[in-house]
C-alpha positions as CSV (number, residue, x, y, z in Angstrom):
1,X,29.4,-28.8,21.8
2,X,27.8,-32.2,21.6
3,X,24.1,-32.1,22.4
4,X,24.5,-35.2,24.9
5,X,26.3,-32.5,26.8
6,X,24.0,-30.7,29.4
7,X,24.2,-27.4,31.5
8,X,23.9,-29.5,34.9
9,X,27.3,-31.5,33.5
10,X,29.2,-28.5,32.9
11,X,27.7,-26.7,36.5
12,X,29.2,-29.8,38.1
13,X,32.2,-29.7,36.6
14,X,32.8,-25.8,37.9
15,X,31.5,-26.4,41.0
16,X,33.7,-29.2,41.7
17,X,36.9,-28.1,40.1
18,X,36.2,-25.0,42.0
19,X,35.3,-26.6,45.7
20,X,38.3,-29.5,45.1
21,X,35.6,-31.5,46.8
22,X,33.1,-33.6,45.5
23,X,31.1,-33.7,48.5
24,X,31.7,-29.8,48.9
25,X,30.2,-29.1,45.3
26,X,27.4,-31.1,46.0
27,X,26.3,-28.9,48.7
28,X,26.7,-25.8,46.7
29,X,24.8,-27.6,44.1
30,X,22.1,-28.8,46.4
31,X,22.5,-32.2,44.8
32,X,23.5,-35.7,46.4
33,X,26.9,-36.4,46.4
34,X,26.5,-39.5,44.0
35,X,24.8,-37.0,41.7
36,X,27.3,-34.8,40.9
37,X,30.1,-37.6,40.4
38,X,27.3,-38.8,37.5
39,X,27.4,-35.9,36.0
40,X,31.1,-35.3,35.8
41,X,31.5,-39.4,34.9
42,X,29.2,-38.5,32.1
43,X,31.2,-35.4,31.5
44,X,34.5,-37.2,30.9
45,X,32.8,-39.9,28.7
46,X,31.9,-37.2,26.3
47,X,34.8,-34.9,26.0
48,X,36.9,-37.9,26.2
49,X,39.5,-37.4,29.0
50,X,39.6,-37.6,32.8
51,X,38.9,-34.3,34.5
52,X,40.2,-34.8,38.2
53,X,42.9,-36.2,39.6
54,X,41.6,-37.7,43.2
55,X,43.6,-38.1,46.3
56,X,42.9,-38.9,49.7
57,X,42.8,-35.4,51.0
58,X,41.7,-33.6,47.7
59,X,40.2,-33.2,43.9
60,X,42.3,-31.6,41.4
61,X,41.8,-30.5,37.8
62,X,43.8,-32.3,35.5
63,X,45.9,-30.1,33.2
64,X,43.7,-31.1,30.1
65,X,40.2,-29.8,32.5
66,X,42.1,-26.8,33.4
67,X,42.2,-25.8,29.5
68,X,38.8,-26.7,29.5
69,X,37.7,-25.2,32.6
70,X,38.2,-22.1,30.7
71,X,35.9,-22.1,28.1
72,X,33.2,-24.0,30.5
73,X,33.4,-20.6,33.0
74,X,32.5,-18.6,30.3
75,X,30.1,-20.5,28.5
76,X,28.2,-20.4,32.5
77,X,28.7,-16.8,32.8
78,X,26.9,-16.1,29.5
79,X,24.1,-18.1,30.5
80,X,23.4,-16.9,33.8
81,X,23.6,-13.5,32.0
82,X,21.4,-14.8,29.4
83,X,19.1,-16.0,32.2
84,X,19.5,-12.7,33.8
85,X,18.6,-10.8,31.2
86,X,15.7,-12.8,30.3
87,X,14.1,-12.5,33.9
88,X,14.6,-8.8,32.8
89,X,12.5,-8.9,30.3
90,X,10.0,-11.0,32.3
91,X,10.2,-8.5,35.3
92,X,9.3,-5.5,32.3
93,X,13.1,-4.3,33.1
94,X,14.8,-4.6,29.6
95,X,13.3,-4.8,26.4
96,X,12.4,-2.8,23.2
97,X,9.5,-2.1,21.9
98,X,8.5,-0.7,18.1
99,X,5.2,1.1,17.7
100,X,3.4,2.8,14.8
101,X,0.7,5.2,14.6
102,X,-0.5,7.9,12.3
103,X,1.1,11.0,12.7
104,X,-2.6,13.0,14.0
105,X,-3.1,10.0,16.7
106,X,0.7,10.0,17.3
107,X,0.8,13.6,18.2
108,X,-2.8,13.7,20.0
109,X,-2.0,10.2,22.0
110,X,1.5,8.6,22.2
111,X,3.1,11.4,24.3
112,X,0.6,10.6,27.0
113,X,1.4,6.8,26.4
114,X,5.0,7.1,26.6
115,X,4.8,8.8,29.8
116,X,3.0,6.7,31.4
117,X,4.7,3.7,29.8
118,X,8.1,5.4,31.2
119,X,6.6,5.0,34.4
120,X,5.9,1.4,34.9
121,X,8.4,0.1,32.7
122,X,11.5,2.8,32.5
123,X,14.3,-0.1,31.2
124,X,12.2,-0.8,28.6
125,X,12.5,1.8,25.1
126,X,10.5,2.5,22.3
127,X,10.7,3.6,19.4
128,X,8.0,5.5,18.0
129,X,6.7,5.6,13.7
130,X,4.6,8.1,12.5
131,X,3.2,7.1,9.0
132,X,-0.3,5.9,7.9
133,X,-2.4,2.9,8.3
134,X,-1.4,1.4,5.0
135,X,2.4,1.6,5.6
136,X,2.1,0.7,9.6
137,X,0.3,-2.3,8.5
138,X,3.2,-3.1,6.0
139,X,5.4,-3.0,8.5
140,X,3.6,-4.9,11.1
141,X,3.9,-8.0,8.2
142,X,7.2,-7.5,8.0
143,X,8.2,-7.6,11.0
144,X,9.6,-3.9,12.0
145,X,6.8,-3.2,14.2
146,X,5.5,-5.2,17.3
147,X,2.2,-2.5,17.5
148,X,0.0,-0.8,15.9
149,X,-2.1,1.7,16.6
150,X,-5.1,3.2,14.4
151,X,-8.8,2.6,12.5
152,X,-7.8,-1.0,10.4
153,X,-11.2,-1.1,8.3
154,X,-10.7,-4.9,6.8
155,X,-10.7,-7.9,8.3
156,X,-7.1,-9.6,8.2
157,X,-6.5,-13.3,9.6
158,X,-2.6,-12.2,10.1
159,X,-3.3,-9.4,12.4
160,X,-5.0,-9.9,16.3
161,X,-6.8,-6.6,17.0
162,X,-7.7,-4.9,20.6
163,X,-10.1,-2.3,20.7
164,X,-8.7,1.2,22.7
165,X,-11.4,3.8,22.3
166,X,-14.5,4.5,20.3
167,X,-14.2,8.1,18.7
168,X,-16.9,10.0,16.8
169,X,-16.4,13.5,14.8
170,X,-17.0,17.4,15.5
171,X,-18.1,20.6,13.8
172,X,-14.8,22.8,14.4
173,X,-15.6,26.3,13.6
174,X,-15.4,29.9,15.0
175,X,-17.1,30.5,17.9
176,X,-19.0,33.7,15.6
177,X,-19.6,31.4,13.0
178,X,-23.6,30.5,12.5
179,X,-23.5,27.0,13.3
180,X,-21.7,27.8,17.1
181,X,-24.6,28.7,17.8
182,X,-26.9,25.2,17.4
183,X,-25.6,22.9,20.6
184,X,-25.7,19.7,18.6
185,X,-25.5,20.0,14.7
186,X,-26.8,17.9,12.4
187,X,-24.7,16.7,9.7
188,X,-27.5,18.4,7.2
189,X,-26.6,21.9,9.3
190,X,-23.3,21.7,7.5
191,X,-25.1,22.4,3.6
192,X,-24.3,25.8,2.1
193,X,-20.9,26.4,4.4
194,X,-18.1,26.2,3.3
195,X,-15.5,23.2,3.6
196,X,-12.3,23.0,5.0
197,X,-10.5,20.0,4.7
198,X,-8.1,17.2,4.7
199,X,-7.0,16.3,1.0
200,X,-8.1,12.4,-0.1
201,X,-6.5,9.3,1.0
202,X,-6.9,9.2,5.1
203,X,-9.7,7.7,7.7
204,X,-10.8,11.2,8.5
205,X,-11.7,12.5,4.8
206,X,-13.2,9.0,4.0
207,X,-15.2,9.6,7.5
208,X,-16.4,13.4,6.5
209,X,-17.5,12.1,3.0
210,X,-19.7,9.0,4.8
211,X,-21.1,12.1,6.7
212,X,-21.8,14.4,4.3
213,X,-23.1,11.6,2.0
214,X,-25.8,10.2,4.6
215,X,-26.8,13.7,4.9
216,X,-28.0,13.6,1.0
217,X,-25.0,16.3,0.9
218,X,-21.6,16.1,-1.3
219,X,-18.7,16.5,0.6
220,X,-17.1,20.1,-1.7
221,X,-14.3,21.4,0.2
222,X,-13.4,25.0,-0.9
223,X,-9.6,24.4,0.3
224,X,-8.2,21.3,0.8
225,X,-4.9,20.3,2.4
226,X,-2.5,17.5,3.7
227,X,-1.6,18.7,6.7
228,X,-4.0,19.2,9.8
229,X,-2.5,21.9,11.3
230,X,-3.0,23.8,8.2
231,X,-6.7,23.1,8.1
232,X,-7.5,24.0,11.2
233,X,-5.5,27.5,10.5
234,X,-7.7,27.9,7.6
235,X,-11.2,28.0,10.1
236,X,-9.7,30.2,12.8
237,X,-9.0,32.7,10.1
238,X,-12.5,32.6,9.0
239,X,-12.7,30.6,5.4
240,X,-14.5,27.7,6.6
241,X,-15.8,24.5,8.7
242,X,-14.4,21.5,9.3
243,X,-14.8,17.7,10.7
244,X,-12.5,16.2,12.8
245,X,-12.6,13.3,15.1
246,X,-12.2,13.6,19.2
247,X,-8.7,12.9,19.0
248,X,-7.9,15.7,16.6
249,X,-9.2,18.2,18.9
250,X,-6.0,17.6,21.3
251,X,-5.3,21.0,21.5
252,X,-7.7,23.7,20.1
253,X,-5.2,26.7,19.1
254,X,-7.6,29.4,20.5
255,X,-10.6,30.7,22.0
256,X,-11.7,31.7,18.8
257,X,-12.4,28.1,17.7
258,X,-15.4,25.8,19.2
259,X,-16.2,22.1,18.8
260,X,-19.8,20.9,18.4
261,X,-20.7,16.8,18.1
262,X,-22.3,16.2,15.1
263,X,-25.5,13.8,14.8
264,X,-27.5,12.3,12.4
265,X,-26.2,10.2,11.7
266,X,-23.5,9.8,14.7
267,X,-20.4,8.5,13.2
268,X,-18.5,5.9,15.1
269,X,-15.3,4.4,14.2
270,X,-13.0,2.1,16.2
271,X,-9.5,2.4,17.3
272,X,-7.2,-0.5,17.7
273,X,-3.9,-1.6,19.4
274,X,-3.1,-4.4,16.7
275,X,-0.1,-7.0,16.6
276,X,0.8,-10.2,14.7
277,X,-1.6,-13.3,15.1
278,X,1.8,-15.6,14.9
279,X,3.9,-13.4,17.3
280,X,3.3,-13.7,21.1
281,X,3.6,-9.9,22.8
282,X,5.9,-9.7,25.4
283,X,5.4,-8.9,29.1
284,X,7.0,-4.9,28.1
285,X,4.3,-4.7,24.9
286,X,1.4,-6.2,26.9
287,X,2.7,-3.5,29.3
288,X,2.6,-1.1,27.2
289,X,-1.4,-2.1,25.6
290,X,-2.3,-1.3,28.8
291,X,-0.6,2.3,28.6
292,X,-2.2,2.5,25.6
293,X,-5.6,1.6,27.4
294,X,-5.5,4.7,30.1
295,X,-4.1,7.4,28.1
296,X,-6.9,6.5,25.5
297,X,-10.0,6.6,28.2
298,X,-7.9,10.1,29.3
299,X,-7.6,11.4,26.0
300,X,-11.7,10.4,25.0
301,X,-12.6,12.1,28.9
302,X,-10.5,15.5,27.4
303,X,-11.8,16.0,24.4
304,X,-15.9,15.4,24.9
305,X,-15.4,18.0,28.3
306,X,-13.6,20.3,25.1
307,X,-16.3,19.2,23.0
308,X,-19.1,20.2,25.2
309,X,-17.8,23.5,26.4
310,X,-19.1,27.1,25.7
């Protein structure tokens, strides 16, 4: 199509060829009558040919508009559909959305999130990655994610960040293990007991070994492994203590386990909703930050009343 050829042009055309009135078309249009014959004039001058034979009781297409009527009708439709669909996504009807998280804060948070999400905005999906903060951050870059969610330690010009929730760590331990018994542990408490925990390369073993360190401790565990669940097995049968943050307190497997805020010093870290500085969010993702925003003052409210108990 040539670009001196406009939407209103082609509308005119429809309208016209579709009233077999000029003056009829224009009213459907809401345009002057003069108006729409400058538009079909212009019309003709660009495809080349006259599109309506005009008699005194009537406005026909000419057979070379009919052919062309066609292809004009359905180049409308699929704008007003395009249009349509658009207002969609404006109204949070339609859209997809792709969000990361690790796989503890996925499991502890984004259930809540999608819920809630579902909700307020049930046209829109999501898709939901569980991997850690390196690879989410990978794919942020490259495109394949439109969120983030997690602690992002360094300072990157590429990447806007929104703070969600403030989270500190725990004593998780059996509830006839020594330290149950002290109603706010310091992190010095912990020497001599032995250590349960996450193996190397994650926020929350990076946390427990700033803990232990600012205690004058080293962080020894006597069993380490990759998978939380498997840690927290480990202390409910009785081998040892471990550190976890709020958020992996989402569901303490038994009564035979108890959570006790550590201090001294209080650990603090950060979590963060994070998305592309070059990419603006759409209405369904700023939507969806605001998801995000409740199930994370939820979740914090859940686990310090978990923490504080007994």
């Amino acid at each position: 199509m040539s670009s001196r050829i406009t939407l209103r042009q082609l509308q005119a055309f429809i309208a016209v060829a579709q009233a077999q009135s000029f003056t009829r078309a224009a009213e459907r249009l809401n345009l002057a009558q003069p108006i729409v014959s400058g538009l079909v004039r212009d019309l003709e001058a660009e495809v080349g040919f006259r599109l309506f034979n005009r008699t005194t009781r009537r406005v026909e297409p000419t057979d070379a508009a009919l052919e062309f009527l066609h292809d004009v009708e359905r180049i409308n439709d699929n704008v007003e559909m395009a249009v349509r669909r658009a207002r969609d996504i404006g109204l949070r009807r339609r859209g997809h959305i792709a969000v990361g998280a690790p796989p503890l804060l996925a499991a502890a948070l984004m259930p809540h999130v999608m819920a809630d999400f579902a909700s307020v905005a049930p046209g829109i999906t999501v898709t939901l990655i569980d991997r850690p903060i390196a690879d989410l951050l990978q794919m942020l870059k490259d495109g394949e994610l439109h969120l983030a969610i997690g602690t992002f330690l360094r300072v990157d010009p590429a990447i806007t960040r929104r703070s969600l929730v403030t989270d500190s760590f725990s004593l998780l331990c059996r509830t006839d293990h020594p330290l149950a018994a002290l109603k706010r542990p310091r992190w010095r408490d912990l020497a001599g007991h032995a250590l349960i925990a996450l193996r190397g390369g994650n926020g929350i073993r990076e946390q427990l070994e700033r803990g232990y360190a600012a205690a004058g401790l080293t962080a020894e565990p006597l069993h380490e492994f990759s998978q939380l669940a498997t840690v927290i097995a480990m202390v409910e049968a009785g081998f040892g203590i471990t550190v976890l943050p709020l958020y992996g307190l989402a569901a303490l497997p038994s009564e035979q386990l108890i959570a006790r805020p550590l201090s001294g010093p209080s650990l603090k870290r950060e979590f963060d909703v994070v998305h592309r500085a070059d990419r603006t969010l759409s209405p369904g993702a700023i939507t969806f930050i605001e998801s995000l925003e409740r199930a994370a003052r939820a979740l914090k409210q859940r686990h310090t009343t978990a923490v504080t108990r007994g």
